[in-house]
C-alpha positions in Angstrom: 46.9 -18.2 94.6 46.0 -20.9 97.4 43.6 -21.2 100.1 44.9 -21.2 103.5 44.0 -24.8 104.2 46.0 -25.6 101.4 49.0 -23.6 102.4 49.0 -25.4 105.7 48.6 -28.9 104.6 51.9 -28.0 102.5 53.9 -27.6 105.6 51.8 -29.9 108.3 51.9 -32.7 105.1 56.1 -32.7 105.3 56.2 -32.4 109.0 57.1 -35.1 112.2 57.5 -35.1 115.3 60.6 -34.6 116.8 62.3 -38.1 117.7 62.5 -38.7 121.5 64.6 -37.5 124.3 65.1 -38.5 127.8 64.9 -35.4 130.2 65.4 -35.2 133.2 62.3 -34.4 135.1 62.5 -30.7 135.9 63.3 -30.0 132.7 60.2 -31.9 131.0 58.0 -29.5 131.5 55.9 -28.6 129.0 57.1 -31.2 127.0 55.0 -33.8 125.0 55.5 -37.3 126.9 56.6 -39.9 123.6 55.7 -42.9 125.6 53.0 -44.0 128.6 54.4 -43.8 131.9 53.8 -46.4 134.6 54.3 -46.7 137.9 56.6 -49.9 139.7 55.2 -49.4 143.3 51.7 -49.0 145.1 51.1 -45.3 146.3 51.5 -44.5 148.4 53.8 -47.4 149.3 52.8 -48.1 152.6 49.9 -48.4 154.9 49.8 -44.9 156.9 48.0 -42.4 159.3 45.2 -39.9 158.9 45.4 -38.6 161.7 47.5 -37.7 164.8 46.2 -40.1 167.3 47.1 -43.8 168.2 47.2 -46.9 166.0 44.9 -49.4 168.0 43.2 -53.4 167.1 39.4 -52.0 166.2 38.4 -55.7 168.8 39.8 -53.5 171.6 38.2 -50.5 170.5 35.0 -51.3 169.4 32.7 -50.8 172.0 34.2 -47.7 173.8 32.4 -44.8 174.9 32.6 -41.9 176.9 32.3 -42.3 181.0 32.4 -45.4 182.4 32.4 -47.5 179.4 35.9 -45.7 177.8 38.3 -48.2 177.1 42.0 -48.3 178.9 44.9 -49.3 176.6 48.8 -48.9 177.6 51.0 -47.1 175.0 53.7 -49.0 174.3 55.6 -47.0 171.7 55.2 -43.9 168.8 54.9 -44.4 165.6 56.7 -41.5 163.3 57.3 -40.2 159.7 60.1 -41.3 157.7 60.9 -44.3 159.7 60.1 -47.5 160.3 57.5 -48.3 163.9 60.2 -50.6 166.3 56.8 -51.5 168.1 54.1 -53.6 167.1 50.3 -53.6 169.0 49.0 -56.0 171.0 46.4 -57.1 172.7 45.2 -53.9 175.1 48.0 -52.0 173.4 48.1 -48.5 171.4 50.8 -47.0 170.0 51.4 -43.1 169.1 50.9 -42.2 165.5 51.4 -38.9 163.9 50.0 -37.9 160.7 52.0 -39.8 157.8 53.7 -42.5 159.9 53.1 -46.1 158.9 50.9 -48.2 160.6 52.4 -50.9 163.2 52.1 -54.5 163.3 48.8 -55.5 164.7 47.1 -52.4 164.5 44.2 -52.0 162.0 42.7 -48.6 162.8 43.0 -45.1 164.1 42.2 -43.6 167.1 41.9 -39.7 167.0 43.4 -37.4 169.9 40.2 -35.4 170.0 38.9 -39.0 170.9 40.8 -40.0 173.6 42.5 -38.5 176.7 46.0 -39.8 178.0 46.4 -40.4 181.6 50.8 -40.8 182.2 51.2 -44.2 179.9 47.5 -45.2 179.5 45.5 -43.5 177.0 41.3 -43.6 177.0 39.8 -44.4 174.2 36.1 -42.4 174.1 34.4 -43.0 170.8 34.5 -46.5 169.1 36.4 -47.1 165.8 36.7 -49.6 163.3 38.8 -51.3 161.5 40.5 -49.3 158.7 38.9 -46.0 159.9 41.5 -43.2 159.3 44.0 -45.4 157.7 45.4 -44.6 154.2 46.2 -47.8 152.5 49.0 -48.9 150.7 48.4 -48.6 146.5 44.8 -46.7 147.4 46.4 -43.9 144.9 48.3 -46.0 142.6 48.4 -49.8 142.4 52.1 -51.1 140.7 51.5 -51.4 136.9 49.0 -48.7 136.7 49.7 -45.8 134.0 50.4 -43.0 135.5 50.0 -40.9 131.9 49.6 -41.8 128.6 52.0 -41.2 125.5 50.8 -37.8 124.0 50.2 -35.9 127.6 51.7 -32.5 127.8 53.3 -32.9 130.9 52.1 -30.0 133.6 52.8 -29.6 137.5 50.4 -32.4 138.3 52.2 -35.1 136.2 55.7 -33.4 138.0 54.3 -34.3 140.9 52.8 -37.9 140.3 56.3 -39.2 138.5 58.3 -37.4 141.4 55.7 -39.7 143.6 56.9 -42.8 141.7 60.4 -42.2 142.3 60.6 -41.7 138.2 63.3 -39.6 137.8 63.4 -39.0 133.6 61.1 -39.4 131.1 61.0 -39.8 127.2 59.5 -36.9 125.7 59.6 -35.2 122.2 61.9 -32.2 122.7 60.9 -28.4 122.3 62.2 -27.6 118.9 65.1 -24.7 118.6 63.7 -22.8 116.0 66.4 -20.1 114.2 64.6 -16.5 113.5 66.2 -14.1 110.8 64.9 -10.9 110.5 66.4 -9.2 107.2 66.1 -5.8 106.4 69.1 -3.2 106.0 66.6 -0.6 107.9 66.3 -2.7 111.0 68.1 -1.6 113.9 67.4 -3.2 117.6 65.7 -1.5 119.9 68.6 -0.9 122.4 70.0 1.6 119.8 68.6 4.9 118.5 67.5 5.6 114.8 68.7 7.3 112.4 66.7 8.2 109.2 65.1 5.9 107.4 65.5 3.1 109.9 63.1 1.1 112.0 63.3 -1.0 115.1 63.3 -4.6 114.7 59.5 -6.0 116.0 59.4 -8.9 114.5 61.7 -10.6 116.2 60.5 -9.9 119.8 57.2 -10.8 118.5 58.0 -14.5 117.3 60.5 -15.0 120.2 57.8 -14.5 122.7 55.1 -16.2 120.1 57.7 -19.3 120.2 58.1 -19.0 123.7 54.6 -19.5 124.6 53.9 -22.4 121.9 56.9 -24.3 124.0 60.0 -23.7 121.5 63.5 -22.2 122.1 63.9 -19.3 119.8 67.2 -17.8 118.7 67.5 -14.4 117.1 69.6 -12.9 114.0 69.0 -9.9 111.8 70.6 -10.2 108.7 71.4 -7.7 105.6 69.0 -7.6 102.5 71.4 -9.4 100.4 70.5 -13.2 99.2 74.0 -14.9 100.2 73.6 -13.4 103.7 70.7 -15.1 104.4 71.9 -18.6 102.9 74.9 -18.5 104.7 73.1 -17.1 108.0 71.0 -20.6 107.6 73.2 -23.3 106.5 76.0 -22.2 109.3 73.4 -23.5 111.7 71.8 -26.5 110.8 73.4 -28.2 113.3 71.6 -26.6 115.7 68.2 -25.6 114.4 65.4 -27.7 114.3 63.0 -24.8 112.2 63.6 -21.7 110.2 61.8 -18.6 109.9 62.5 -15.7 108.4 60.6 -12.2 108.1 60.8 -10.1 105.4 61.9 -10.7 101.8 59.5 -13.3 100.2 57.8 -10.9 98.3 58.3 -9.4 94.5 60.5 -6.8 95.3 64.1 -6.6 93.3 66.1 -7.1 96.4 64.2 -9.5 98.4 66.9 -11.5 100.0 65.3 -14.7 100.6 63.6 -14.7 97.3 67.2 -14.3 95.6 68.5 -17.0 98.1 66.2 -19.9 97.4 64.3 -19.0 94.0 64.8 -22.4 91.9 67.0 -23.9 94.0 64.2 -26.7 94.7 64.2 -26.0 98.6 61.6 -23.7 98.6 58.4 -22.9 97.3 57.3 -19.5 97.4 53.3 -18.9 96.6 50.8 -16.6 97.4 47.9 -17.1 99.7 44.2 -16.1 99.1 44.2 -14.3 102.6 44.6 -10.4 104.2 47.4 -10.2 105.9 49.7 -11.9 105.3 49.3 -12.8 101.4 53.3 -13.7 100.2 54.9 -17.1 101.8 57.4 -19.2 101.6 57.8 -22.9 103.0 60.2 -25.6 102.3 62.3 -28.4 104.1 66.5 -27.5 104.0 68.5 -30.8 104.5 65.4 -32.1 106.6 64.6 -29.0 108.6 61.6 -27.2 108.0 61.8 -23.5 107.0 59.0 -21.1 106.8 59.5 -17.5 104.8 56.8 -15.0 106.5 56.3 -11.7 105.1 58.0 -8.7 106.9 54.6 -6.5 108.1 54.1 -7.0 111.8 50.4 -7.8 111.5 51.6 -10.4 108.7 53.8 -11.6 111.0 51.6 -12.5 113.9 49.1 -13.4 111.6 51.1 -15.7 109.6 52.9 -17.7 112.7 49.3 -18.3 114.5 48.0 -19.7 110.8 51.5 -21.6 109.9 54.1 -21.9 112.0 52.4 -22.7 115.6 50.4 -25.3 114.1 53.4 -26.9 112.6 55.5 -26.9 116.2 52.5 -28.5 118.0 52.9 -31.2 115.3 57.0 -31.4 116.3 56.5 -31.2 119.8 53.9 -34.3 119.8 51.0 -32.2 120.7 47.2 -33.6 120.0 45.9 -30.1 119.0 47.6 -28.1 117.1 45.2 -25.5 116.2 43.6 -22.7 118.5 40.9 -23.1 119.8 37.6 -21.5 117.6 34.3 -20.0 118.8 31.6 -17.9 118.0 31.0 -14.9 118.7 28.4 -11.4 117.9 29.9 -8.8 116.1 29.7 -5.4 118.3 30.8 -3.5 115.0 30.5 -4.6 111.2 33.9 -5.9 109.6 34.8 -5.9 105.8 37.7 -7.4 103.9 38.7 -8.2 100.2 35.9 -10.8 98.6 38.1 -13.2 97.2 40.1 -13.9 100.1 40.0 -15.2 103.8 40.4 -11.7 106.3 41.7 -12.0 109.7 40.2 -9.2 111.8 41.5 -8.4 115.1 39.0 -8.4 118.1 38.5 -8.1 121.4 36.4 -11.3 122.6 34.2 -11.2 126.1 32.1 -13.0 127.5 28.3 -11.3 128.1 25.2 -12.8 129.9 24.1 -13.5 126.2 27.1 -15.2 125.2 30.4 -14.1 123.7 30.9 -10.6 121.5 34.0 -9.8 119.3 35.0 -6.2 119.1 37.0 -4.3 116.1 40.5 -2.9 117.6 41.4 -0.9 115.0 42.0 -0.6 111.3 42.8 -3.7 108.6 46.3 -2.4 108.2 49.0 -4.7 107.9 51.5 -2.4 110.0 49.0 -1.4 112.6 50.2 -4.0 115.4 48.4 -2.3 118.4 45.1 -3.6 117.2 47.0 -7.1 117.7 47.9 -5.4 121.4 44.3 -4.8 122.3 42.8 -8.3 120.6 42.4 -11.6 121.9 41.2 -13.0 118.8 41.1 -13.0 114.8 37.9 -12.8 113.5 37.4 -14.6 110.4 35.7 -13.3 107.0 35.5 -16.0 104.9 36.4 -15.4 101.3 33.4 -14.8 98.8 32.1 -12.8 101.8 33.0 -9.0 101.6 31.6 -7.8 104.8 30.2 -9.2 108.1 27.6 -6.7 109.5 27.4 -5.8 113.3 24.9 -8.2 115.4 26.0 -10.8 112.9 28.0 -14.0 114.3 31.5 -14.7 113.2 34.2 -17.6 114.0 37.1 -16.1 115.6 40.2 -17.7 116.6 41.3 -17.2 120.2 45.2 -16.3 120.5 45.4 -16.0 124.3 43.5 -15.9 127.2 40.4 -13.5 127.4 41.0 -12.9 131.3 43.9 -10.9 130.7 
């Protein structure tokens, strides 16, 4: 038996990141950028307006003030967005801006409309301003050469936008992998259909398709018989397309385990037992290059086993700079137990109090008891050599999604 750190340095040990792509930029979201990303242009490219008002020489405008001292200029033009000004400013001059437009020839500053009043073609200036007031420079964003985002950014809406800004149109990321899930299990049945005796509706693959989903992967379903060709077959007809394996179910010491019977001693796969509850019998290996991860076939197991195995090991394909969950500590609002010798991963319900954060039991330790997962937003951890944690005591629990919700 191995400790979990062990078992997941076997699989993070064999595993890279995906190699590169060029996406186009819609479709990078999410995605892991595999080189910086710099812009060719100032931003914003040109010198514009603030304000709606008129672009004026500050000389003209300098002393101006309301009554008798305002300050007559003739408007000679308008300046708008999306097009060039066909006027420049001269001496005694203005020229009608609107928000966005660039700045004319010869004019350095901004003149507000709530600070002037336009009589026919002549507009009074009533307040001084100087030069550069309300005037966005070109480049004061982004000056040409500057990075715009570093190799190793998970790209969210604000990078979108920014690369959308720098007229980049793809980018070079590391791909989401398509990752192949095979529940086996002659008693599964999908949930669309009814049961008949003895059968069950297949969970587990609803729960890693939308555990895949959130970690940023593409998942694709099968269910497969409880026989050991089936299973081979099922994964060597689609290594083409795959990028991961996982199946559920099977990997235990059962007489027809299917994936035992397909692998056992074939040198692809390694099948060992962790010192951890749930989620004890696994199975990892790399077939023709691709890596394959054999979870047990309890829901609890399941869920357990992706968050401890398999998410860490698509944050490392996908480029990502952490790949664990985030840990913290928290006060146990109930005592939880656990077998001595090995790690136990109790669900709990994290909050946050005015004394810090508590973790709540949601249920029993039962490995097919999945509405405990349901009401939890964390996995409180028992270390093993410790058989019990007592209520008031602190624990580290890992957080699997957000505590708001």
């Amino acid at each position: 038996m191995i400790s979990v750190e062990e078992a997941q340095e076997r699989s993070l040990s064999r595993i890279e990141p995906l190699e590169p792509i060029t996406l186009p930029l819609i479709e990078s979201l999410g995605c892991v950028l595999a080189e910086s990303v710099s812009s060719s242009a100032d931003l914003p490219p040109f010198a514009s307006s603030a304000m709606d008002g008129f672009a004026v020489r500050s000389e003209d405008v300098g002393a101006a003030a309301e009554g008798a001292a305002a300050v007559e200029l003739r408007i000679v033009g308008r300046a708008l967005m999306g097009r060039a000004p066909d006027v420049a400013v001269g001496p005694g001059e203005a020229v009608r801006i609107a928000t966005g437009a660039p700045i004319p020839e010869g004019a350095d500053c901004i003149v507000p409309v709530e600070d002037a009043a336009v009589i026919v073609d002549v507009v009074q200036v009533l307040h001084p301003s100087s030069a550069g007031k309300h005037i966005r420079p070109a480049g004061e964003d982004v000056r040409a050469g500057d990075e715009l985002a570093p190799a190793g950014r998970r790209i969210g809406s604000p990078e979108l936008g920014m690369f959308a800004s720098a007229g980049i149109p793809r980018v070079s990321v590391h791909p989401q992998p398509r990752v192949e899930v095979l529940s086996t299990g002659d008693e599964l049945v999908d949930p669309s259909k009814p049961l008949s005796e003895g059968q069950i509706h297949d969970s587990n693959s609803f729960t890693l398709a939308g555990a895949l989903k959130e970690a940023g992967a593409k998942p694709f379903l099968s269910r497969v018989d409880d026989e050991a060709d089936s299973v081979r077959s099922e994964i060597f007809s689609r290594l083409a397309t795959a990028d991961v394996f996982i199946t559920t179910g099977g990997v235990s010491v059962g007489e027809r385990d299917p994936v035992k019977g397909a692998f056992l001693g074939k040198g692809e796969v390694d099948f060992f037992r962790v010192a951890m509850q749930p989620g004890m019998p696994q199975a990892f290996g790399m077939i023709e290059g691709k890596p394959f991860f054999g979870l047990p076939g309890n829901p609890v197991s399941v869920f357990v086993s992706f968050e401890l195995f398999v998410r860490p090991a698509l944050m490392k394909m996908m480029g990502r700079r952490q790949i664990y969950r985030p840990v913290i500590s928290a006060r146990l609002l109930e005592g939880i137990s656990g077998p001595e010798g090995k790690a136990s991963y109790a669900r709990v319900l994290v909050k946050r109090t005015p004394e810090g954060w508590t973790a709540e039991p949601t249920g029993g330790r039962s490995s097919n008891l999945f509405a405990t997962v349901v009401r939890a937003n964390g996995l409180a951890l028992i270390p093993p050599g410790v058989a019990s944690l007592s209520q008031g005591q602190d624990c580290q629990v890992m957080v699997f999604r957000s505590m708001e919700d």
